[in-house]
GUFI-333717 format. One line per 8 residues: for each residue x, y, z of C-alpha. Coordinates in steps of 0.05 Angstrom, whole numbers. Example, Ala and Ser with C-alpha at 12.3 -4.5 7.8 and 13.67 -1.06 7.14 Angstrom:
! GUFI-333717
246:-90:156 ~ 273:-21:143 $
***
This chain:
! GUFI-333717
-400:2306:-6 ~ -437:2315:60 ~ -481:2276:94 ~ -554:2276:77 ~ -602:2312:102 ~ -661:2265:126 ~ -715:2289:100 ~ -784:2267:106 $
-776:2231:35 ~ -707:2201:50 ~ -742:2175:116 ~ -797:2142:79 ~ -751:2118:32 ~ -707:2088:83 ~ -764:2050:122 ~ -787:2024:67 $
-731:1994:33 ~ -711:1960:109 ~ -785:1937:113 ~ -788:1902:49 ~ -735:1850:54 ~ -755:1782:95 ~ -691:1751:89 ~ -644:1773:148 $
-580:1774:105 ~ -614:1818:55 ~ -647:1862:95 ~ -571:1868:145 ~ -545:1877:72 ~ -593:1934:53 ~ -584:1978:123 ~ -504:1965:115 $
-521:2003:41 ~ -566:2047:74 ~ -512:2075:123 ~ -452:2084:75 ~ -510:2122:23 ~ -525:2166:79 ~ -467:2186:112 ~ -421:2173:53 $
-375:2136:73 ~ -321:2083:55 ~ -347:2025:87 ~ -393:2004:140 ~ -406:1944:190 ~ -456:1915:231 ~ -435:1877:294 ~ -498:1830:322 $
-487:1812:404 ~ -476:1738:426 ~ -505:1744:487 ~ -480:1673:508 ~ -408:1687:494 ~ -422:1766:510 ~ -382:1787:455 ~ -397:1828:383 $
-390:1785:320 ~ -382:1822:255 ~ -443:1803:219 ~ -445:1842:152 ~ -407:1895:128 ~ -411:1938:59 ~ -353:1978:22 ~ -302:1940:69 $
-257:1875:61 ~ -327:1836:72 ~ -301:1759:80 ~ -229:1777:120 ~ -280:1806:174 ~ -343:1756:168 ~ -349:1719:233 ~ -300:1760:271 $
-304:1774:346 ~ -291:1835:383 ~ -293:1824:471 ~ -343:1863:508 ~ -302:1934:525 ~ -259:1916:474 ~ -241:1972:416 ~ -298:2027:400 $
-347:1972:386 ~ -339:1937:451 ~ -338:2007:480 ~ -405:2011:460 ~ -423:1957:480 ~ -406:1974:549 ~ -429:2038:556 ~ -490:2035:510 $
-463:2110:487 ~ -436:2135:416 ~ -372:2147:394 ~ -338:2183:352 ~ -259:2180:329 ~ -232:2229:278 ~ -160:2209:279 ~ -156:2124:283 $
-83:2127:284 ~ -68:2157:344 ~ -123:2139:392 ~ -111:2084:445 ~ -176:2053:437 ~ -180:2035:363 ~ -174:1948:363 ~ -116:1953:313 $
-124:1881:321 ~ -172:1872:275 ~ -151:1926:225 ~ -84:1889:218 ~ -119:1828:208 ~ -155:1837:146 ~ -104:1894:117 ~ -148:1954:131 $
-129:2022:151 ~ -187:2052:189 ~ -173:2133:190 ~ -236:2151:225 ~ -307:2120:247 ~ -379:2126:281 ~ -408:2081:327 ~ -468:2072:360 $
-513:2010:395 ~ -567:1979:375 ~ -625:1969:424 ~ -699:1941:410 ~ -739:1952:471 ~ -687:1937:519 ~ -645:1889:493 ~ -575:1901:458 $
-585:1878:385 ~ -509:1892:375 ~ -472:1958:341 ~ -471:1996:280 ~ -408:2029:247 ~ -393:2072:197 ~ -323:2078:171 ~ -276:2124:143 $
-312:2186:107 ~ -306:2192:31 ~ -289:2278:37 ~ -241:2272:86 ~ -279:2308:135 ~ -286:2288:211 ~ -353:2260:235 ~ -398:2304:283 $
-458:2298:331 ~ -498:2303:271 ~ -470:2250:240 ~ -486:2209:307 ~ -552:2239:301 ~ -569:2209:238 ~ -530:2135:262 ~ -571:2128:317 $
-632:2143:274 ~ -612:2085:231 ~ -595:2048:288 ~ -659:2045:318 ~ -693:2022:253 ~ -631:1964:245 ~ -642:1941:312 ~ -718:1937:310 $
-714:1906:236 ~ -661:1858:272 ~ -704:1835:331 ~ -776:1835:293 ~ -738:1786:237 ~ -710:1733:288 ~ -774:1738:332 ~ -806:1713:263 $
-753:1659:242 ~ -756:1640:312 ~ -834:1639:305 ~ -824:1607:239 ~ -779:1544:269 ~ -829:1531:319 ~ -889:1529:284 ~ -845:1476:233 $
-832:1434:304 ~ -907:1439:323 ~ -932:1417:257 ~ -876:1364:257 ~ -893:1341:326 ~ -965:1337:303 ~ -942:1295:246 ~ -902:1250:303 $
-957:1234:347 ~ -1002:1204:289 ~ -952:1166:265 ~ -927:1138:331 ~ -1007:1131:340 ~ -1012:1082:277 ~ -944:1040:284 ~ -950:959:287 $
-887:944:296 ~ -837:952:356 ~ -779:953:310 ~ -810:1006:268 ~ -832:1045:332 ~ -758:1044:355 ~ -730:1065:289 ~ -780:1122:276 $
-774:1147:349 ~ -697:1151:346 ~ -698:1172:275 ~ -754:1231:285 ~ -707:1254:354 ~ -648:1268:319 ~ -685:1300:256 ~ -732:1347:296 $
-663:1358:346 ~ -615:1362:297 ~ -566:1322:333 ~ -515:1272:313 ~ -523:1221:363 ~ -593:1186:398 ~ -602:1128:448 ~ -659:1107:467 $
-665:1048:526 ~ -716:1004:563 ~ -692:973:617 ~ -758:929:643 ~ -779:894:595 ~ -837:844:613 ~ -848:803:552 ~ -815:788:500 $
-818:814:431 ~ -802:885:444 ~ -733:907:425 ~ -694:939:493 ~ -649:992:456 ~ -643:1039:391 ~ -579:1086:371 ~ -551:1120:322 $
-488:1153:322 ~ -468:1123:389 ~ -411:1067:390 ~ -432:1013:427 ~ -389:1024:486 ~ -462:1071:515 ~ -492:1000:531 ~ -424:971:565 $
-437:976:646 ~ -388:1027:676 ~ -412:1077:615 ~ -489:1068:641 ~ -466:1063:714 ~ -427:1133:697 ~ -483:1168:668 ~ -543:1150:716 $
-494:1146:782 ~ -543:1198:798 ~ -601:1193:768 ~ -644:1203:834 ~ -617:1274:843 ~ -642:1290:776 ~ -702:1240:754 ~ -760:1283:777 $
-725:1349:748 ~ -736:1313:683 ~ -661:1323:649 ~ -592:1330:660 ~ -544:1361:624 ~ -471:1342:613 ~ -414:1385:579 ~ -350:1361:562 $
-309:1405:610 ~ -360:1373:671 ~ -309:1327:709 ~ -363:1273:690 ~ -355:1298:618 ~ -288:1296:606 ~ -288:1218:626 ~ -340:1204:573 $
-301:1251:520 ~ -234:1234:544 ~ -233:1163:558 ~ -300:1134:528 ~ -310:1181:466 ~ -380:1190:474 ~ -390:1258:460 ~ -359:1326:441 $
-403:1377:460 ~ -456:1369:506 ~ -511:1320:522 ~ -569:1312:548 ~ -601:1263:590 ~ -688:1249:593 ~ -719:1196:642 ~ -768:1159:619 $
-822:1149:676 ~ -890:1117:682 ~ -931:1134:742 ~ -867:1160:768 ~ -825:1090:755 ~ -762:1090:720 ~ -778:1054:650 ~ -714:1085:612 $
-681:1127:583 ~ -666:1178:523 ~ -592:1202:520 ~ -583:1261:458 ~ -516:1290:442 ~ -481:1340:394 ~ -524:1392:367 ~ -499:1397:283 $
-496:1460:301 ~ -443:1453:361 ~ -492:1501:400 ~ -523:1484:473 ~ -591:1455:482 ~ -636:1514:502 ~ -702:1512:534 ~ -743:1501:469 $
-698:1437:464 ~ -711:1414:526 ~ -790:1426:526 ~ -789:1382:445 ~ -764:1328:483 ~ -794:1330:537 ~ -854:1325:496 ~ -813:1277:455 $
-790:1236:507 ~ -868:1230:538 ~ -897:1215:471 ~ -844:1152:460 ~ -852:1127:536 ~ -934:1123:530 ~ -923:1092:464 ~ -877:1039:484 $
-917:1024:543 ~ -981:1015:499 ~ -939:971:452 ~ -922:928:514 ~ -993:923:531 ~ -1016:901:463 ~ -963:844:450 ~ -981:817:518 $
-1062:819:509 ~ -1086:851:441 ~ -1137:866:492 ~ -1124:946:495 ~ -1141:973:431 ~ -1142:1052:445 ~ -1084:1084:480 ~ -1099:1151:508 $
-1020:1157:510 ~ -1018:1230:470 ~ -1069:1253:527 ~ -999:1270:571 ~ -961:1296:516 ~ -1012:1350:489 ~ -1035:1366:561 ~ -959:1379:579 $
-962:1427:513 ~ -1017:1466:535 ~ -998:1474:596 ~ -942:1518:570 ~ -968:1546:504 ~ -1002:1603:545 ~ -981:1663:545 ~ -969:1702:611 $
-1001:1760:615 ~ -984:1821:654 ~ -1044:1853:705 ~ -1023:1916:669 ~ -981:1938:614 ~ -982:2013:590 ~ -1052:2048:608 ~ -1084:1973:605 $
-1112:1937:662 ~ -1109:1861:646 ~ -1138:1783:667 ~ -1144:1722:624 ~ -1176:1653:651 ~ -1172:1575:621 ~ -1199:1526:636 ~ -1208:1465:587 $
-1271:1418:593 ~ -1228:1353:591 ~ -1163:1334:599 ~ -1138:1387:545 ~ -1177:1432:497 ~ -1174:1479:441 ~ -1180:1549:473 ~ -1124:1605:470 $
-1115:1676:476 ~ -1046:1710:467 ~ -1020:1779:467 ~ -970:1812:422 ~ -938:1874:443 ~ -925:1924:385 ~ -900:1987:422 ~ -905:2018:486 $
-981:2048:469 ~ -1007:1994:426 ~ -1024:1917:432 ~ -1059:1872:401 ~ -1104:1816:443 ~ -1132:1749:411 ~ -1175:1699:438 ~ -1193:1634:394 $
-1225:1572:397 ~ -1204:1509:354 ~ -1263:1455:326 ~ -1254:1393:361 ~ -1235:1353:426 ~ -1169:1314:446 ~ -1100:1310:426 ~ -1107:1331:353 $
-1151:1404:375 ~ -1090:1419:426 ~ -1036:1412:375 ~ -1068:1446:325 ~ -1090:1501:376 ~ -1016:1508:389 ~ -1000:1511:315 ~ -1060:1567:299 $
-1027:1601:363 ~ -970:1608:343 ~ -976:1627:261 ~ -1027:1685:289 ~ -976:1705:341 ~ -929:1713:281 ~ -980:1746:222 ~ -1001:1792:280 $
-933:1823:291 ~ -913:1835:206 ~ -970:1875:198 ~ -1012:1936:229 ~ -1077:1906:192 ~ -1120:1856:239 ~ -1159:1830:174 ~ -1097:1823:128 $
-1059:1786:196 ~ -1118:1730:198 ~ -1124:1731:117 ~ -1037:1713:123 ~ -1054:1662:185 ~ -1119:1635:143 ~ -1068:1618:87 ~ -1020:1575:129 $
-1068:1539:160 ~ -1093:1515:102 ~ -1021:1510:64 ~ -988:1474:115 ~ -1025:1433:155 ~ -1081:1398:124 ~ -1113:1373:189 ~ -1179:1391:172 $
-1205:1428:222 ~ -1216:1501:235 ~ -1202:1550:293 ~ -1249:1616:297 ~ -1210:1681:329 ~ -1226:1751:347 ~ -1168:1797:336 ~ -1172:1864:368 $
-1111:1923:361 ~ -1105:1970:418 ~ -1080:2034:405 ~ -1070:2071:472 ~ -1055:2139:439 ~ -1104:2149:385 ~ -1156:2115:436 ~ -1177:2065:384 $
-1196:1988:376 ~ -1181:1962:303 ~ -1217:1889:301 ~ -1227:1832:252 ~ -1264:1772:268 ~ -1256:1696:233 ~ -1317:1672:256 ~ -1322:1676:325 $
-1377:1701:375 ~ -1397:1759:388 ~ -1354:1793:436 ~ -1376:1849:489 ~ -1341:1917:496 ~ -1375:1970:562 ~ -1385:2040:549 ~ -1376:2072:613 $
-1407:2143:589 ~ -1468:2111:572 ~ -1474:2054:619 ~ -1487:2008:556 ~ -1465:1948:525 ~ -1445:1939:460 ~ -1419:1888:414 ~ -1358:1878:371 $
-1373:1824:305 ~ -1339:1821:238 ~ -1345:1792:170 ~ -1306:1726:164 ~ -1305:1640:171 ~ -1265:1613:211 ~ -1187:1601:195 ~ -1168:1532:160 $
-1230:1505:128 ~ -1230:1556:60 ~ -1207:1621:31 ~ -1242:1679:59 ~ -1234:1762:63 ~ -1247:1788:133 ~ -1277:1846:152 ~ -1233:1900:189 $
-1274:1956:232 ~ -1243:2005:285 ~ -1277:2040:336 ~ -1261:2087:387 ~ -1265:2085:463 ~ -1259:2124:526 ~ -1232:2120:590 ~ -1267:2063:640 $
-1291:2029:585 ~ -1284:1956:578 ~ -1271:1898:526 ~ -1291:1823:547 ~ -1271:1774:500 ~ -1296:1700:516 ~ -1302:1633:476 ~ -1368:1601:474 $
-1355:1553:527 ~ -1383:1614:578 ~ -1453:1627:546 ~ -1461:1552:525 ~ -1445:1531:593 ~ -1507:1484:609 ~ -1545:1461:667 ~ -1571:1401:684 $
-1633:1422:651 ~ -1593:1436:583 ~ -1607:1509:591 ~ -1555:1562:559 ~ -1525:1604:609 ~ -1532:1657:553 ~ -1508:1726:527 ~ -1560:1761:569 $
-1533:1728:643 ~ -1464:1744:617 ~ -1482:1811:606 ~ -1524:1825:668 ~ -1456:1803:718 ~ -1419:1851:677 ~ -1462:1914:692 ~ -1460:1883:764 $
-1388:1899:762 ~ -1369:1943:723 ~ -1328:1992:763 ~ -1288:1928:783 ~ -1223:1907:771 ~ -1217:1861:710 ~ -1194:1810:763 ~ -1268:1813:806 $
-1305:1819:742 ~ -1272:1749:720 ~ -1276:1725:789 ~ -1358:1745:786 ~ -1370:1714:726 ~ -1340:1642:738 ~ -1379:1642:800 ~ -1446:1665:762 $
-1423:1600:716 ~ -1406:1550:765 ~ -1474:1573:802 ~ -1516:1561:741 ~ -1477:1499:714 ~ -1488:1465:792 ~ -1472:1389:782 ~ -1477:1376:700 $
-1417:1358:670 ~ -1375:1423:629 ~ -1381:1401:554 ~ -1340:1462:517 ~ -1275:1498:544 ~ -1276:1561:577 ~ -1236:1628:568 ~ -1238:1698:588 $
-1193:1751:568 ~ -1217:1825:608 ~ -1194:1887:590 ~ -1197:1958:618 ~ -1181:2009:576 ~ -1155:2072:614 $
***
């Protein structure tokens, strides 16, 4: 039988049976089918890159000996695949038996004969997702540049499928941390007890960590009444002397870095493996500080899943490690005067949240021109914008603005960030993406409070804005032809307080034309007389500048702001997200 012809129905067909599976396995499972349908074949086999190890691991294969090859590994220029890998080119081998570069290793090891095969890389704008195979033709006949034609078509679908599926599990887990953080910083907030602060602290690190073993230590205590240590998993040989002596020798070097890192084939590793059996894998050490003094510390160790911490690790607890320091200083202050009866401690942690929850965004990307500004009235606030890239000629650009002041706002402006961030990239509909965001908020968190949003789609090829709006302001889009100003609003309440269908409008746009998107903490700004600064004055710098760079035409308007505001105190956050659309 030969290969099929892809045709404009076998195309659609194709897409859509790879776009309609959520599960990874599944939808790995349904390209592997995919491939052996199309270019009839015996088997075929998907090899996903560990970039850590750089290697190929054979994810999922179809029509071959599945669970012999599950998990194996094939070296970087190793075989055809690692070929492949190498080079980023296709290959093709007609006759396995006699060619030098066939890994007969693995054939061998799972009892395969491999006669002939295709194989071609995976990439996803940029990045190697890993390989795709397909093995051993059913006819007999030898595979072609067609035949690598039609692999690399599949390819690219597999590898984008691939990389848009993590990005949402990965989107997924951290939303689950944010919310669970949220849930952490209330409770810690409401705790009586220092033995129920210490148990909950250690017990949340390890859960939100998955790790096998926590210590948590004070080493100044003032008064008593305060436990000075929690662990679990630990032996109690991490409180003898020469252990803690070992494992803060040089804590100076590292204190102000804010972690260290220790893996067991570290010469300071293999004594506490070796010799003290602390650890297997890795671990990680946090100082806890306050007003840059050395109050204790958190040691974590052993990931369940035998993996290295990464960099979201290390920013949870960081967070994590704040959090518990403020709170055990505020329980030290209330069992020595009951006099302090609100702790600002979660006023650190959020800020330290913010501070990296926004996105950076380019000057320029595509035919864009691009600049963003925050600044929060207090301490922390609730304002965010994000972007999410679909494609080389489209984007989509949010700014939001979340009820409320403090700690709780922050979080749950991190949390709305981040489940728009992920409804915006599963679908090309900027009304059905807040509807899906709308959902969670309400499903998930019950916080009970709202964010309002404007969600705008760029596409740089049809020339077109595609915009929904959950009930935020009215935002301000230049028409350069006519030298007028017009205004972008849209049906819808803001997210989390209800259901609600929002509107979706698209509108078209020229060259030199451009979008500002604000929150309301620009035309609210207020004088000392309580006066508005207004839609109007926001307007009227605008025209002022509107042959500027987005950069000047930001710079202009804080400056109109801080000249009208003068001396009265801000009372709302402040964002700007400028856009010109070339």
């Amino acid at each position: 039988m030969p290969t099929k012809l892809l045709t404009l129905s076998l195309i659609s067909d194709i897409t859509s049976r790879i776009n309609s599976h959520e599960d990874l396995d599944t939808l790995l499972s349904e390209i592997m089918g995919i491939t052996r349908d199309v270019l009839h074949t015996e088997g075929s086999s998907l090899l996903l890159y560990d970039k850590e190890n750089d290697q190929l691991v054979f994810n999922t294969t179809s029509g071959l000996k599945e669970e012999s090859l599950a998990h194996l590994t094939v070296p970087r220029g190793k075989g055809i695949a690692g070929m492949v890998l190498e080079t980023l080119k296709p290959e093709i081998v007609n006759d396995a038996a006699n060619d030098p570069r066939i890994f007969k290793a693995i054939d061998q090891k799972v009892g395969y004969v491999t006669r002939n095969l295709l194989c071609v890389p995976m990439i996803a704008q940029g990045e190697v997702q890993g390989v795709l195979e397909a093995v051993n033709s059913l006819d007999n006949r030898e595979f072609n540049n067609n035949d690598i034609k039609i692999l690399k078509y599949l390819s690219n679908l597999a590898a984008i499928a691939v990389k848009n599926r993590l990005l949402i599990d990965n989107l997924n887990l951290r939303a689950n941390e944010l919310n669970c953080l949220f849930q952490i910083s209330q409770a810690l907030a409401n705790i009586q007890s220092s033995d129920e602060f210490m148990e909950l602290a250690v017990k949340t690190i390890s859960e939100v960590l998955q790790v096998d073993r926590v210590c948590l230590n004070f080493e100044k205590i003032e008064k008593k009444g305060l436990p000075r240590s929690k662990s679990k998993g630990f032996s109690d040989q991490i409180q003898d002397e020469d252990v803690v002596a070992l494992l803060f020798a040089d804590k100076a070097d590292w204190m102000y870095k804010g972690f260290k890192i220790i893996t067991a084939s570290s010469p300071q590793g293999i004594q506490l493996t070796t010799h003290k059996g602390l650890f297997q894998h890795s671990m990680i050490l946090f100082p806890i500080l306050k007003n840059k003094e050395w109050l204790g510390s958190l040691v974590v160790s052993d990931k369940t899943s035998r993996t290295r911490f990464d960099e979201m690790d290390i920013r949870i607890l960081r967070t994590l490690t704040n959090q518990v320091g403020e709170a055990y200083t505020a329980l030290q202050v209330k069992i020595q005067s009951e006099r302090l009866k609100n702790i600002d401690r979660d006023m650190q942690v959020a800020a330290m949240i913010q501070k990296h929850s926004l996105p950076i965004i380019p000057k320029q990307y595509s035919l864009l021109e691009f600049d963003t500004y925050y600044q929060a009235s207090r301490e922390i606030g609730g304002d965010f914008y994000d972007m999410v890239v679909h494609g080389k000629d489209e984007v989509s650009v949010i700014i939001a603005d979340v009820s409320g002041k403090g700690t709780p706002a922050a979080l749950f402006m991190e949390f709305s960030k981040t489940v728009l961030q992920q409804e915006v990239s599963k679908t090309t509909s900027t009304s059905e993406a807040l509807f899906n965001a709308n959902q969670i908020l309400q499903d998930k968190t019950g916080f009970l409070m709202f964010v309002t949003a404007m969600l705008v789609r760029i596409n740089m090829t049809k020339k077109e804005l595609t915009y929904s709006s959950a009930g935020h302001n009215l935002q301000i889009i230049y028409r350069k032809k006519h030298h007028k100003i017009q205004h972008l609003s849209g049906k819808g309440q803001p997210m989390g307080i209800g259901n609600c269908e929002f509107s979706e409008h698209t509108v078209s746009y020229l060259p030199g034309d451009l979008l500002v998107l604000y929150t309301d903490g620009v035309t609210e700004a207020m004088n000392m007389k309580e006066e508005l600064f207004s839609e109007e004055r926001l307007e009227s710098v605008i025209l002022s500048h509107i042959n500027d760079p987005p950069e000047v035409v930001r710079q202009a308007i804080l400056q109109k702001v801080s000249e009208f505001v003068g001396e009265a105190e801000p009372h709302d956050d402040l964002s700007l997200f400028i856009i010109r659309l070339n």
